[in-house]
N, C-alpha and C positions, 0 to 999 in steps of 0.2 A: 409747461404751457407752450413754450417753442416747440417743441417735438409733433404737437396737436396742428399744429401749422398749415404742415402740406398737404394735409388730408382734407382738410377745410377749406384749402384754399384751389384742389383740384373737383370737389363739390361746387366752390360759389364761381367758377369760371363763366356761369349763366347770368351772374347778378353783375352789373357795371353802375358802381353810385358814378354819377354826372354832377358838374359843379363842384359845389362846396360838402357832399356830402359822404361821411364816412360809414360804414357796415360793422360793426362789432358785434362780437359774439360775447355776453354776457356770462361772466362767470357765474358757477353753480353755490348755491347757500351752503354753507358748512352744514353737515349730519351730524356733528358731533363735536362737543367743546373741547378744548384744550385738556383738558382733566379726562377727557374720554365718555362725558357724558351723553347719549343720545339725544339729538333736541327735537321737541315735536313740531309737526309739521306748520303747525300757524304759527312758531315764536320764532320761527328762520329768517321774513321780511324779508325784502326785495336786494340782491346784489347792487351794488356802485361803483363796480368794477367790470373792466373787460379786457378783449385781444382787438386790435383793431386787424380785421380781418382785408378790407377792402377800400381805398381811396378813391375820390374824382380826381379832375384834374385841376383844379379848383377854384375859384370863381376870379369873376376878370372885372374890375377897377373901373374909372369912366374913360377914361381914355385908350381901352381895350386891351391891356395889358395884364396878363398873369399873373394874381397873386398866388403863389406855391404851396402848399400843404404842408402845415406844420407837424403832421402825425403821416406815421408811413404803416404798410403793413407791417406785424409782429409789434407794434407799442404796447403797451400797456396802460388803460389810461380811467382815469374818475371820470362817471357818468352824474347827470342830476337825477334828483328821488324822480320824476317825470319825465316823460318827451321819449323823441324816438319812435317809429315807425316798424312794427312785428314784420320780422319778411321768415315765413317757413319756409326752408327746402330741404326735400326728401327729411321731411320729421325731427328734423333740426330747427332751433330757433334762432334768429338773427333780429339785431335790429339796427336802423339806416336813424343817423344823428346827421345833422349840419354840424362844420368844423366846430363853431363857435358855441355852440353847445356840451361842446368837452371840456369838463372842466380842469384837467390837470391831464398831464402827462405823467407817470412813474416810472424812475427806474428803480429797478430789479437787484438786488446787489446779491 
């Protein structure tokens, strides 16, 4: 998934999330089980997973001060079954979450 990275990320150089919100690119459903079974296409359901491709800078307190972005580009991270905001470019799909709408962070081992 890191390797996918720079390619992604020399595409979304047009996109800039503002505030609190972040751009993830939604991992693709499994085609096929662990057992190697082919799965059809309505029983795949929705990814809850992604790359966080894109950060703001992110949103600011009442007293005007920076709260900092808990997710950076390259995370890994649980998404909710809903939400999120479709951004396509060039026939790629992307979608724009506010920070506090991620639900987890993962890492990778």
């Amino acid at each position: 998934m890191a390797s996918a990275l720079p390619k992604v990320a020399t595409k979304i150089k047009r996109v800039f999330p503002l505030f609190n919100r972040v751009l993830i690119k939604r991992d693709e459903p499994a085609s096929q089980s662990k057992g190697g079974i082919v799965l059809p296409e309505n029983s795949k359901g929705k990814m809850l997973r992604g790359t966080v491709v894109a950060v703001g800078p992110g949103q600011r307190n009442d007293h005007g001060h920076q709260i900092p972005m808990s997710v950076k580009p390259g995370d890994y991270v649980v998404l909710p079954d809903y939400g999120g905001v479709k951004i396509d470019v060039d026939g790629e799909l992307y979608f724009m979450f506010r920070e506090v709408d991620i639900l987890a962070k993962l890492q990778l081992s």
